[in-house]
Each structure stands twice: as C-alpha cells, then as structure tokens.
C-alpha positions as CSV (number, residue, x, y, z in Angstrom):
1,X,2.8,-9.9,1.7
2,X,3.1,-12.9,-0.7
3,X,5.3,-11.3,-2.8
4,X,7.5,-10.4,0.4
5,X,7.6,-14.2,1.8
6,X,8.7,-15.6,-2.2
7,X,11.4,-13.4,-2.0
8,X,12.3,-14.1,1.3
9,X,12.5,-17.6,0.3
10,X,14.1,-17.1,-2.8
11,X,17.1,-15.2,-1.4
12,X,17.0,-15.1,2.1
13,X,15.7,-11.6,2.7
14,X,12.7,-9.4,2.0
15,X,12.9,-7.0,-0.7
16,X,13.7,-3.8,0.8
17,X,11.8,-2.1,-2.1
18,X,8.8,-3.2,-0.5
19,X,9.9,-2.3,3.0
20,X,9.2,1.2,4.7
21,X,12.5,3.1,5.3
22,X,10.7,3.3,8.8
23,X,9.9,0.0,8.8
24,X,9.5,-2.0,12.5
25,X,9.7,-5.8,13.2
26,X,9.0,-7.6,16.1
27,X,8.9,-11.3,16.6
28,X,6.5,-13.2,19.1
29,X,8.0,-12.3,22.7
30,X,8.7,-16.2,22.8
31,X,11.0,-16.2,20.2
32,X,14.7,-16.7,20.4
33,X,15.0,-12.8,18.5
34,X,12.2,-10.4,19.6
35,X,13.0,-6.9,18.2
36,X,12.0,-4.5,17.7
37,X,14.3,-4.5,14.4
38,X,13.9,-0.8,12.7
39,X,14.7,0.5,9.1
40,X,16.5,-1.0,6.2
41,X,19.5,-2.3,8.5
42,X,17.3,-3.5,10.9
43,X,15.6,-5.6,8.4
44,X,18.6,-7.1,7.8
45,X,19.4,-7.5,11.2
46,X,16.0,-9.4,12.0
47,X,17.0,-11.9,8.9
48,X,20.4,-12.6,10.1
49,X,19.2,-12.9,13.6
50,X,16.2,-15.7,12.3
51,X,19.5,-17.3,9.8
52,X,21.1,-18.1,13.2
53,X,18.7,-19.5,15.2
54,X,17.2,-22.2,12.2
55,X,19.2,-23.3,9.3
56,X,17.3,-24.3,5.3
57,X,14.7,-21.8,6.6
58,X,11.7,-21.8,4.3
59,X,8.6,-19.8,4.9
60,X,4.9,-20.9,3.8
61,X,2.2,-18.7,4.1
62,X,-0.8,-20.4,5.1
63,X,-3.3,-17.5,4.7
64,X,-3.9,-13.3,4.4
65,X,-6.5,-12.3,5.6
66,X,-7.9,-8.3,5.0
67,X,-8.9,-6.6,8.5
68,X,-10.5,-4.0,6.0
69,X,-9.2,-0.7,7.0
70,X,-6.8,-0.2,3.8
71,X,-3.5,-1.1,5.7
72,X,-3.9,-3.7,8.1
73,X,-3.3,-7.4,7.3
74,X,-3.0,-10.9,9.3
75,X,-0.8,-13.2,8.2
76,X,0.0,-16.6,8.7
77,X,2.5,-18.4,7.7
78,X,5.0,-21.4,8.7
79,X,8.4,-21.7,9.4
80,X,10.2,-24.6,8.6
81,X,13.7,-26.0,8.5
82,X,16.5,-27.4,11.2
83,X,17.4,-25.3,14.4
84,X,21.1,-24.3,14.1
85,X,22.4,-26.0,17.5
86,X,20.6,-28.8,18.4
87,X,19.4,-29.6,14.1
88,X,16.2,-30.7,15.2
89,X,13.6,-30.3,12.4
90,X,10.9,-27.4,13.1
91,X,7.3,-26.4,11.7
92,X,5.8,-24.2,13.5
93,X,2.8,-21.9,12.3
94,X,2.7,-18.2,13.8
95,X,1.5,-15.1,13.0
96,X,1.8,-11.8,11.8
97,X,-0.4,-8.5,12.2
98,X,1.4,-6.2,9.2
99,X,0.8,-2.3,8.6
100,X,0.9,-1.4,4.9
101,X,1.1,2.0,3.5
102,X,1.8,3.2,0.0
103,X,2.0,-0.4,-1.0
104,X,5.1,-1.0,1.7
105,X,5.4,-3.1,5.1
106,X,5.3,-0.1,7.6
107,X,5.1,-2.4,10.8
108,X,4.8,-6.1,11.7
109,X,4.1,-7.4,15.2
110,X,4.4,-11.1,15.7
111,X,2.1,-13.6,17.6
112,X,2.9,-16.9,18.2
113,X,-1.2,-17.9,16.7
114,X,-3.7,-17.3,14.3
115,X,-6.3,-16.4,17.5
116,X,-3.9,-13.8,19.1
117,X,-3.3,-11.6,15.4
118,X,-6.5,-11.5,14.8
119,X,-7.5,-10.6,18.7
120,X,-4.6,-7.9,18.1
121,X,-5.8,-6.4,15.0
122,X,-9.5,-6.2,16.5
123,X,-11.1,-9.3,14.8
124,X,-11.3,-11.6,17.6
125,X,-15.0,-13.5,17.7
C-alpha cells in the first residue's frame, strides 16, 4: 500500500500494475465522489474525480496496519492540499479497509476514521 500512495503522489495516479483488473474503489459515503469506481478506467476515474474536488493533492499515510488473514489491510492516511472552488486548505485523516490478492489492490472501501476501518475489517475493541 506504500508503494501505491508514493506513486500516487509522485504522478498523480496509482500504478495500475499494482491494481486488480477487477479492482473496486469506494470513498467514505461523505465524500464529494463515492464510487464505486471499477477496473483500470475506473481507477482513473476515481483520481480525476479526487483531482477535481482538491487541487496540490498530496497523500500521507499515517499507518498499515495487518488484520492477519493474508489479504486484508487498514490504512490510514491523510489528505492534504486546497479544495478546487472555495481554495481553502484541507487535512483530513480517513481511512481505508483494502483487499490484496496476488500482491494487487483487489478492493478498497473507504471510512471517514481510524475506529470505523478497523470496526469494518473485524478489529474493533
């Protein structure tokens, strides 16, 4: 998942080569652009979509943290930079509860916190 987020950063999309051909994206159901976004196109979709709702969008990831099955992860990570109409600077910390199999981002199913991923991928305390 790091690798995805540098190269997000670095050229404004995820590398499809570690991307599913099936792959599924959905944002928080808060957010401006929900999904679900599906396949290669739909990956590109989901970054143009994020492109125009916050301009200099930069992405720090905060933590990953193993649920321990072999394919599930939590992410969590920041998003940072100036929303495109009213250029207000944002920072805002969500998360992300990612399926990985054969070493590729099968699914990812936004949350807007840290508590509601890892409630969502069965480690809630």
């Amino acid at each position: 998942m790091r690798r995805w987020w540098v190269a997000f950063n670095n050229d404004g999309t995820p590398p499809l080569d570690l991307c599913d051909e099936q792959i599924e994206i959905r944002n928080p159901a808060s957010f401006p652009n929900r999904g679900p976004y599906r396949g290669h196109d739909g990956v590109h979709k989901w970054m143009a979509d994020s492109w125009e709702v916050i301009d200099e969008l930069h992405i720090e990831v905060d933590e990953i943290i193993d649920v321990g099955d072999g394919e599930t992860v939590v992410s969590v990570q920041r998003t940072m930079g100036r929303t495109s109409h009213m250029r207000l600077d944002t920072d805002v910390q969500w998360a992300a509860v990612w399926t990985i199999r054969g070493g590729k981002a099968l699914r990812a199913q936004g949350y807007r916190s840290k508590a509601e991923a890892l409630e969502a991928a069965g480690l809630a305390k």
